[in-house]
PLY file of the C-alpha trace (Angstrom):
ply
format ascii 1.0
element vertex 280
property float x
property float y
property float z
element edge 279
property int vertex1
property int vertex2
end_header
68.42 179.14 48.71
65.01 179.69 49.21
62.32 178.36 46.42
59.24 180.31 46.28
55.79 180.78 44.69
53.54 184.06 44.48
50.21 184.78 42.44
51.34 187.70 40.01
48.19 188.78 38.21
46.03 185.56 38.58
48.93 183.43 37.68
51.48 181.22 39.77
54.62 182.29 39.40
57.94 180.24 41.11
61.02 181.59 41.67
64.25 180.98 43.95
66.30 183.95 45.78
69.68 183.11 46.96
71.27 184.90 49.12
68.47 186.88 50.07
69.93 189.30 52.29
72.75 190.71 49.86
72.42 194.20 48.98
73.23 193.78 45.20
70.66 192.02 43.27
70.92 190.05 40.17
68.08 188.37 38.08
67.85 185.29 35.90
65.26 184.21 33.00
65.82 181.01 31.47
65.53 179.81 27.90
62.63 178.28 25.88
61.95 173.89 27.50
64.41 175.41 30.26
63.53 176.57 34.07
65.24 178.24 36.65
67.58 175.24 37.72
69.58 175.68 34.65
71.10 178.86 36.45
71.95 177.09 39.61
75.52 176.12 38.39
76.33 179.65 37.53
74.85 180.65 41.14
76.41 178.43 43.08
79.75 180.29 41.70
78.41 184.34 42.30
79.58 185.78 45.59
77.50 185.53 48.76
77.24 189.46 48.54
75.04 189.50 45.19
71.58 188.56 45.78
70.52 186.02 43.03
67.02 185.56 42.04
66.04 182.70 39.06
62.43 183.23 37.60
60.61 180.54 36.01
59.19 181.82 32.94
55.59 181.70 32.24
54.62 177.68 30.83
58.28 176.46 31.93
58.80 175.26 35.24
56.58 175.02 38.46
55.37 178.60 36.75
51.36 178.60 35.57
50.98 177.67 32.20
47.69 179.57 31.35
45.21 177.80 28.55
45.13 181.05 26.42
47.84 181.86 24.25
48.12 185.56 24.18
48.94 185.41 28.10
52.10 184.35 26.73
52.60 187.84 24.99
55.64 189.24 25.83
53.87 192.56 27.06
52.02 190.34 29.56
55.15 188.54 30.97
56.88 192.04 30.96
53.70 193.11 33.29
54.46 189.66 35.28
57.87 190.26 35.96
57.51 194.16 37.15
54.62 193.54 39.15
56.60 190.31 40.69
59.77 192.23 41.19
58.06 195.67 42.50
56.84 193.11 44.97
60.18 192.12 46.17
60.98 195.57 46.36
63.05 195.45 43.89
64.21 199.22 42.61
68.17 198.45 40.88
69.18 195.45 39.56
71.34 193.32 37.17
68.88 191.73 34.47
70.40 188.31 32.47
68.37 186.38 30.32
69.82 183.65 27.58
68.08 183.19 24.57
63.70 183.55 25.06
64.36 184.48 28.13
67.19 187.17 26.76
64.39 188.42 24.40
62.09 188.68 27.12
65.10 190.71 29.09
65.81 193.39 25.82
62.30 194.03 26.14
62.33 194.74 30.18
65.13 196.49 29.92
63.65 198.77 27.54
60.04 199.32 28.69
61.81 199.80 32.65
65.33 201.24 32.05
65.07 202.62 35.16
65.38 199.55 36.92
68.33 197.69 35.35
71.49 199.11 35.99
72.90 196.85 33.24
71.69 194.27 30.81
73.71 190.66 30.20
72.12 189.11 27.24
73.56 185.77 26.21
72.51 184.30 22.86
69.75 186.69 22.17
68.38 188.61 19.97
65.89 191.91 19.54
63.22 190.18 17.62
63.25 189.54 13.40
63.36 192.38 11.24
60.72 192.31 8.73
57.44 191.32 8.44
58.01 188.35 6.24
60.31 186.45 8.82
57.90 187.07 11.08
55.25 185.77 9.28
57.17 182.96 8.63
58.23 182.58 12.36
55.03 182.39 13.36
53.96 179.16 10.80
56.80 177.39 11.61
56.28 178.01 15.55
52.53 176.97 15.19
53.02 173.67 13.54
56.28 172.66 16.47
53.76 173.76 19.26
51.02 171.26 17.32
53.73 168.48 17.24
54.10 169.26 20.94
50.14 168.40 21.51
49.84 165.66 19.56
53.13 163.90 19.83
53.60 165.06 23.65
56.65 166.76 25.71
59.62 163.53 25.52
58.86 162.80 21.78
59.79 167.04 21.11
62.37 167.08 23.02
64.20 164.07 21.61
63.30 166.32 18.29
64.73 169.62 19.69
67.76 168.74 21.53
68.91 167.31 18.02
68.65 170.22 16.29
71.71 172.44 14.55
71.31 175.32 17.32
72.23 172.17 20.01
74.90 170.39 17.98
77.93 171.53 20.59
75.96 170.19 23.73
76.57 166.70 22.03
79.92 166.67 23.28
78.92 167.59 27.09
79.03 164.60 29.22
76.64 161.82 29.42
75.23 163.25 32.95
75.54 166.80 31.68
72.93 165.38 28.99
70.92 163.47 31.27
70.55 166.54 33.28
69.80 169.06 30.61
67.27 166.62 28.79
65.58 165.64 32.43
64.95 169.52 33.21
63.34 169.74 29.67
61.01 166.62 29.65
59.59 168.01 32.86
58.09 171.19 30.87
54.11 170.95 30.36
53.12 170.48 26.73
50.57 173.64 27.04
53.05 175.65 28.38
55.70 175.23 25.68
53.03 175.10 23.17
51.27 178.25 24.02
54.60 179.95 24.73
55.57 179.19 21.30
52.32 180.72 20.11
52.23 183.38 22.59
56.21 184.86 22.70
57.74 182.45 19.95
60.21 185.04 18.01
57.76 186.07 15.21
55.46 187.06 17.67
57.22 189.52 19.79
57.74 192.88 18.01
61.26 193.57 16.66
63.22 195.30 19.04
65.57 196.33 16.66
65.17 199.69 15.82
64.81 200.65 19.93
68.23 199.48 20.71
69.38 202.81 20.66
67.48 203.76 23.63
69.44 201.01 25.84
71.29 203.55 27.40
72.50 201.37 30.76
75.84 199.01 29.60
74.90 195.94 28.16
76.70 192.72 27.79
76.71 190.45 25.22
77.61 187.19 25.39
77.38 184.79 22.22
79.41 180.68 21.65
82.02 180.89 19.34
80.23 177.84 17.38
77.10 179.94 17.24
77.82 181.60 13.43
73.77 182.91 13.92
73.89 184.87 17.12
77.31 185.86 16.80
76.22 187.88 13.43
73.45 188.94 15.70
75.06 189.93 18.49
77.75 191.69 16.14
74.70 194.24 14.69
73.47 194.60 18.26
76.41 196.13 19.26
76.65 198.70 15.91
73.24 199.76 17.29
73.78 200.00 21.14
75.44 203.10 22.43
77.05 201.37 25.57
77.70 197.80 24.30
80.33 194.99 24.65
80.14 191.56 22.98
82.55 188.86 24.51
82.52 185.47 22.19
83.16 182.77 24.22
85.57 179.92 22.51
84.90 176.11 21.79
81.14 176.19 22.77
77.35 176.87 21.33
74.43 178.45 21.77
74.01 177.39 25.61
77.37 178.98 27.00
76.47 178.74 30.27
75.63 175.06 30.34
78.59 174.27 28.03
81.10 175.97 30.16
79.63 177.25 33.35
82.41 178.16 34.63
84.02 180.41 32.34
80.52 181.96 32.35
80.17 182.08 35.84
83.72 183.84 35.33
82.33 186.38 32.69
79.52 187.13 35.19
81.65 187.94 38.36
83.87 189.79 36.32
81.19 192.04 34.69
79.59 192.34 38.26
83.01 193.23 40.19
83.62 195.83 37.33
79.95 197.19 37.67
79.86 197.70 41.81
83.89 198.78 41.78
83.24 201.17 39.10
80.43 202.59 41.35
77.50 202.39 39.17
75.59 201.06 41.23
0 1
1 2
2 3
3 4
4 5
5 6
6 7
7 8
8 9
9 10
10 11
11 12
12 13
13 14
14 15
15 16
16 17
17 18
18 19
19 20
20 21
21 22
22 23
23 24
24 25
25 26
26 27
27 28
28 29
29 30
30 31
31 32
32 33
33 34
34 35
35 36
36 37
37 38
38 39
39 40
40 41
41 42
42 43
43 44
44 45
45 46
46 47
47 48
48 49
49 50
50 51
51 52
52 53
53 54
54 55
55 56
56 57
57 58
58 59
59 60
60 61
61 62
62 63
63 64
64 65
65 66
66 67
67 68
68 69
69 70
70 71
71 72
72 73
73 74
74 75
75 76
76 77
77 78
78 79
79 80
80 81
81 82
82 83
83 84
84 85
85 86
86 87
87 88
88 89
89 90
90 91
91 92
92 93
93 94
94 95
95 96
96 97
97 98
98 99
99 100
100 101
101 102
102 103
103 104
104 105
105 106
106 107
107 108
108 109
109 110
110 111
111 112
112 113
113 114
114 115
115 116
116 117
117 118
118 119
119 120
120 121
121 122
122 123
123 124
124 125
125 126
126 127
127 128
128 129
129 130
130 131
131 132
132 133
133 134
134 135
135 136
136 137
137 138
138 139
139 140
140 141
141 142
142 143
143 144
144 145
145 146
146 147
147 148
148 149
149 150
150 151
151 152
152 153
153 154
154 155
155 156
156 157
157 158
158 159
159 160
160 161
161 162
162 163
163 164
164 165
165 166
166 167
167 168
168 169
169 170
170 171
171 172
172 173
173 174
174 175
175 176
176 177
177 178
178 179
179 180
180 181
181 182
182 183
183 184
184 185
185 186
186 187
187 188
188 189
189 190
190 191
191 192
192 193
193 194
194 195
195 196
196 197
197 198
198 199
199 200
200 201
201 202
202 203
203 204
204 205
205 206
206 207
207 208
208 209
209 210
210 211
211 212
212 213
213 214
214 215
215 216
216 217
217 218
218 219
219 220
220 221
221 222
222 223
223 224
224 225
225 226
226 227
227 228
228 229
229 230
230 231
231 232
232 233
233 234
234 235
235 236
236 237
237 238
238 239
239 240
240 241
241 242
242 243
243 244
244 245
245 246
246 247
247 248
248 249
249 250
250 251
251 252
252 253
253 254
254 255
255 256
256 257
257 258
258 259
259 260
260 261
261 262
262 263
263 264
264 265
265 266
266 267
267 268
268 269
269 270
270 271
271 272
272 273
273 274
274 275
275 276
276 277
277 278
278 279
């Protein structure tokens, strides 16, 4: 594993690249309080012959978390990640990205279909529909990434890891938890604020209406305990023209930290499939 840090358009951006000499390539983006590590159980399972590469997100991580919100946009972390990845000389590639960073990936995907050969979304969505939920969104997001501020980064988290969306990870282990809430506590309370503010779900644009132009195969994974993004994932799939949806039982929102290694087993699967089949 190598860990590694490059300026992509006057920002810091870390990253790790396993196997860095595999022809195949596969890239990770993480969820919102969540970094690259929380791939690293799902990597250490992927075969030596995929090159793995786990981004931290901009304001999560060792990644820059800039002092002005709309850096956060998700058209300027969509310019981030193709300037950072045109610099790895990157061309094809597998994209997967759970929950933000799964938004953040259905928008990649779409602005650069040429460069993923297929899209793994777990526990995403495109974006909210109308204008009011947005609107909404974007009150609601405001006043949690104020709370952040004043309140700080451990006070939050002790808030958000207790919240419905988390409810199945409070049957994980008590290291598991340790783990999960030390990787979150270590986030910088500008960069979750501002990313709240800057790519929080009101704030991107709805993606729904472009799914149809996600022409490359795309993979949908969703918890069976997840009612929300199961429904979601269900209507992404009416609207994608090359779509599967695998619901994955006994677990939440976080499918790959609940049960890594049926994930892990989803992923090699859906990879094996992907080279055998000879696209790409």
């Amino acid at each position: 594993m190598e860990k590694l840090t490059t300026n992509v358009r006057r920002v810091k951006v870390s990253y790790t690249i396993f196997n860095p000499n595999a022809s195949e390539t596969v890239v990770f983006l993480h969820g919102f309080t969540g970094s690259m590590k929380t791939w690293n159980p799902i990597i250490e399972q992927i075969p030596g012959t995929i090159r793995c590469i786990a981004v931290d997100l901009l304001g999560h991580g060792e990644t820059d978390s800039p002092i002005d919100p709309s850096r956060y946009q998700i058209q300027q972390q969509l310019l981030d990640l193709h300037e950072l990845f045109t610099s790895l000389q990157m061309t094809k590639f597998t994209l997967i990205g759970y929950s933000m960073g799964g938004r953040v990936a259905c928008a990649y995907a779409l602005e650069y279909s040429d460069t993923v050969n297929q899209l793994i979304l777990e526990s995403a969505s495109p974006g909210l529909k109308t204008r009011k939920e947005r609107q909404d969104r974007i009150v609601a997001d405001n006043k949690l990434a104020k709370r952040i501020e004043i309140e700080g980064v451990e006070s939050f988290i002790d808030f958000w890891q207790d919240i419905p969306l988390f409810k199945s990870q409070k049957k994980l282990t008590e290291c598991k938890k340790h783990s999960i809430r030390h990787e979150r506590i270590q986030q910088s309370a500008r960069g979750l604020a501002n990313s709240l503010r800057g790519v929080g779900t009101g704030k991107q644009p709805s993606y729904w209406s472009s799914l149809d132009q996600l022409t490359m195969p795309v993979l949908l994974i969703t918890g069976e305990l997840d009612q929300k993004f199961n429904l979601i994932a269900q209507q992404m799939k009416n609207s994608i023209p090359n779509a599967e949806h695998i619901q994955v039982s006994a677990v939440g929102h976080a499918i790959h930290v609940e049960n890594p290694v049926q994930f892990a087993t989803i992923i090699k699967k859906q990879l094996k499939d992907f080279i055998l089949g000879g696209r790409v």
